[in-house]
C-alpha angles and dihedrals in degrees: 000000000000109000097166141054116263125257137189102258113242096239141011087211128079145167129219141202129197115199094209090184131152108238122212114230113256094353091116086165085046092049107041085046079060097055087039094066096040094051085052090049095048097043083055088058091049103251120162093198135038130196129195132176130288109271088011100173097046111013117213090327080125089143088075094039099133090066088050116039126082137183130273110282089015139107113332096014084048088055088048092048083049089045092052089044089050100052103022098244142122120246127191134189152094137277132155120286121195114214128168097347093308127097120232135192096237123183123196154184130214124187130234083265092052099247127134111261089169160338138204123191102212107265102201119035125207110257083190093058088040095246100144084059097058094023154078116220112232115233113211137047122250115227100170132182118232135176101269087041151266115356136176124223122216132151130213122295080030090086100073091063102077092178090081092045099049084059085057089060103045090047089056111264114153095178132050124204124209129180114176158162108219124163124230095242085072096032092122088054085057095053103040091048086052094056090041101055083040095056101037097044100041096236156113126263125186105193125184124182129177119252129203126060136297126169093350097308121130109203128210112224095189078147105181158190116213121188115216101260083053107254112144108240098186131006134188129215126247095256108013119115100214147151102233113195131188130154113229127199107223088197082075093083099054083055095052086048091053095045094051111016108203099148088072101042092059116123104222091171092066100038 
């Protein structure tokens, strides 16, 4: 997964936003206004990185994707790349790319320049929200290197494969990105996998996930920041829009591994 060559990251510190904001199904303007105000919010507080939601212009309006989706670099990733520019930030989430004719859920990061530090095409759709019907699978991980590091991409349902999450580890990620949709009926599923990728894998993960009600849907926010011995650093409420804000010492992970050093007690000879 490593394109690049690596580099020392530029601080061990690092503070994060979470965008924990309601979308409104199909009112991509209404929606991006939204995560406007809430990057220039975030960039006030000093953040170096904010997160917002999984599908986070349209929500899951996926049966008219082909009036919503772009192409990488276009059109709405081509107006994040301009908002991170504008307010030297990073911004990560997800949104629909169209690519050969197919639509995609497509996460990515832009850096504080604007320019594009990674992208991850969702690799396990959710039978249960219809995805596999309206859209392509992606078919790689994304292990990108950011400023303040390696960090893993994942969206969503992807969380309850660990499988994913544990070759980000070995390749180096300390942090773990999540954007997501999860509805409030499984919220205690959300929290107790975040802890537990957290914890298994030493590292750190920044989750947001969208709060308020689509298609009769309720959906849980409960956006957090879990360090990696799995205490939970921030938390947001159920229904509650909200910029939620926390610094995170990278160094910390190097100090959990040490402490219990899984990573060398593996036994690679068996699995």
């Amino acid at each position: 997964m490593r394109g690049a060559a690596i580099r020392e990251p530029r601080t061990m510190k690092l503070q994060i936003s979470l965008g924990q904001i309601d979308l409104d199904l199909g009112a991509v303007e209404k929606n991006f206004q939204r995560v406007s105000e809430y990057t220039e919010l975030a960039a006030s507080h000093g953040s170096q990185l904010v997160v917002f939601p999984e599908l986070w212009s349209t929500a899951y309006d996926l049966e008219n994707w082909r009036s919503h989706a772009c192409e990488l670099g276009k059109e709405m990733f081509g107006r994040l790349s301009s908002l991170a520019r504008e307010h030297q930030i990073a911004i990560a989430g997800s949104i629909l790319e169209s690519h050969d004719g197919q639509a995609f859920n497509t996460m990515t990061v832009y850096g504080a320049d604007g320019s594009l530090v990674g992208s991850y095409r969702k690799v396990h759709l959710v039978p249960m929200l219809d995805e596999p019907r309206w859209l392509a699978p992606g078919n790689e991980l994304a292990l990108v290197n950011a400023d303040w590091g390696w960090t893993g991409l994942g969206i969503c349902y992807d969380l309850r494969f660990p499988e994913m999450w544990r070759r980000y580890a070995i390749d180096g990620a300390r942090l773990l990105i999540i954007p997501a949709e999860w509805p409030n009926r499984r919220v205690e599923h959300w929290r107790t996998l975040l802890r537990a990728r957290a914890i298994e894998n030493q590292v750190f993960i920044a989750a947001c996930n969208r709060v308020g009600e689509s298609k009769g849907e309720l959906f849980a926010g409960r956006s957090s920041v879990i360090d990696p011995w799995g205490d939970t650093l921030i938390e947001g409420e159920c229904g509650d829009e909200r910029l939620l804000t926390v610094q995170i010492d990278l160094g910390r992970v190097d100090e959990i591994r040490s402490s219990i050093p899984v990573f060398k007690s593996r036994r690679t000879d068996l699995y």
